[in-house]
C-alpha positions as CSV (number, residue, x, y, z in Angstrom):
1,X,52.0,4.6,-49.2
2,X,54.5,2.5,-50.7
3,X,57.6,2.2,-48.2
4,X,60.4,-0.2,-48.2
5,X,60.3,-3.0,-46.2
6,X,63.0,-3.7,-44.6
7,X,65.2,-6.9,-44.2
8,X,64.2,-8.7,-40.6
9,X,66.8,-11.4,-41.0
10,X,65.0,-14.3,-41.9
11,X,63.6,-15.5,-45.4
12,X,59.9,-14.7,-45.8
13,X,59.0,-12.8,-47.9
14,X,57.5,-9.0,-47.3
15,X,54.1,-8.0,-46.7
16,X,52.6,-5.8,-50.7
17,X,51.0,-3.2,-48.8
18,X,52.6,-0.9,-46.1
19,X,51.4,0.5,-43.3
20,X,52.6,2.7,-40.1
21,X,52.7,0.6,-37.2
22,X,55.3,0.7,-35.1
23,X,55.3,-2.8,-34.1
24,X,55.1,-4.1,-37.5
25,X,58.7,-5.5,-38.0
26,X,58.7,-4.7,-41.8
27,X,57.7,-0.9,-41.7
28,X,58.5,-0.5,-37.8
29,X,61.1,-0.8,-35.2
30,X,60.5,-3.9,-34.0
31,X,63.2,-6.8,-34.1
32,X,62.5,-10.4,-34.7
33,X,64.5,-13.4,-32.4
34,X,63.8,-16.1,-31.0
35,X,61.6,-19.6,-32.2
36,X,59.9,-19.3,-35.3
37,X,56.0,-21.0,-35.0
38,X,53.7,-22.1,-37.7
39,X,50.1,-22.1,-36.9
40,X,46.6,-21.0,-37.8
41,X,44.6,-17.8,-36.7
42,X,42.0,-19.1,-34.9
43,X,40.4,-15.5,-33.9
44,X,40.8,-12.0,-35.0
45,X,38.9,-10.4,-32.2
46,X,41.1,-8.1,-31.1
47,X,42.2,-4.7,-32.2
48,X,45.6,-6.1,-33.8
49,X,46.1,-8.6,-32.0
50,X,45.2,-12.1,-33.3
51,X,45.0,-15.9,-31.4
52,X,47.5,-18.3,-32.9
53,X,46.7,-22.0,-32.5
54,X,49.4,-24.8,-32.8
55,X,48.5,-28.4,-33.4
56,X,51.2,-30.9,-31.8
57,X,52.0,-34.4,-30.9
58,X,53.6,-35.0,-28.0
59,X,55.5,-38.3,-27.2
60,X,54.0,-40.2,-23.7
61,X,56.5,-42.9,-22.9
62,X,54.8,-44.8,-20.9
63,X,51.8,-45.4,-23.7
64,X,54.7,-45.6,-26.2
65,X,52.3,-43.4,-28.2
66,X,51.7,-39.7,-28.8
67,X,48.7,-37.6,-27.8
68,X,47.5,-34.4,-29.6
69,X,48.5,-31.2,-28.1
70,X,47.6,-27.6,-28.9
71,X,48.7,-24.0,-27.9
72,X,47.2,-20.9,-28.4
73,X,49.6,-17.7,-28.7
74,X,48.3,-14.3,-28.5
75,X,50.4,-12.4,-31.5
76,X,50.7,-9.4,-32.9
77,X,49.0,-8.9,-36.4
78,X,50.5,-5.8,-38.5
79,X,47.2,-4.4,-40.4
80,X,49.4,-4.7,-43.6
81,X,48.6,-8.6,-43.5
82,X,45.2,-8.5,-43.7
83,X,44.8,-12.0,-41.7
84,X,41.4,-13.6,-41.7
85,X,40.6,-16.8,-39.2
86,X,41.7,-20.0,-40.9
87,X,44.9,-18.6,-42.5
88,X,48.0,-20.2,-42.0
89,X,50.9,-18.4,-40.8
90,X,54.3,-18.2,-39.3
91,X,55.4,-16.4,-36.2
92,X,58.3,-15.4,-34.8
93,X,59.2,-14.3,-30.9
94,X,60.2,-10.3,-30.4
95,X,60.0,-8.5,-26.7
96,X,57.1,-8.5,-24.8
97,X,54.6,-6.3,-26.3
98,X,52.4,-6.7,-23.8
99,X,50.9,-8.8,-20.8
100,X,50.5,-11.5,-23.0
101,X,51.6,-10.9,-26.5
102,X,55.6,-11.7,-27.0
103,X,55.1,-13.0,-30.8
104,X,54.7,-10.8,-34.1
105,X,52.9,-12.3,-37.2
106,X,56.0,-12.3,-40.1
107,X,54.5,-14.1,-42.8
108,X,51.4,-15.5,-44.3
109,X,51.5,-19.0,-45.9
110,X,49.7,-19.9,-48.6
């Protein structure tokens, strides 16, 4: 299968293998808009679907100090990524794919 990816607006690069999801946005339909997240995949559980987590600091006045935060984001993993737990990638928002999942994995960093 060797498809052309095509251009989702923003500069990552595209994914070597292709595949015939629908919801990837390189070889699907799907558009990308919205905030752009970097993270790492903390589980892969799911049937294309991976969990996201995002390590933050988040300013308390009142300390005058920051605390560490984190968020976890249910996303959708195109099978043409091939993510494992512990990689390191970027996100991006698209329309609600379902109860939970409103982000799309669009690149992984190295």
């Amino acid at each position: 299968m060797t498809a052309e990816a095509r251009n989702i607006g923003i500069d990552v690069p595209a994914p070597a293998t292709a595949c015939t999801d629908p919801y990837c946005p390189f070889h699907g339909k799907l558009s990308v808009r919205g905030q752009s997240i970097d993270g790492v995949v903390a589980s892969i559980k799911m049937n294309r679907t991976v969990i996201v987590k995002r390590d933050y600091l988040k300013y308390e006045k009142k300390y005058e100090r920051y605390t560490k935060r984190s968020a976890r984001y249910a996303v959708h993993a195109s099978p043409c990524l091939n993510l494992k737990v512990g990689d390191a990638v970027t996100i991006m928002e698209c329309r609600p794919l379902a109860k939970t999942v409103s982000f799309v994995v669009v690149a992984k960093r190295e």
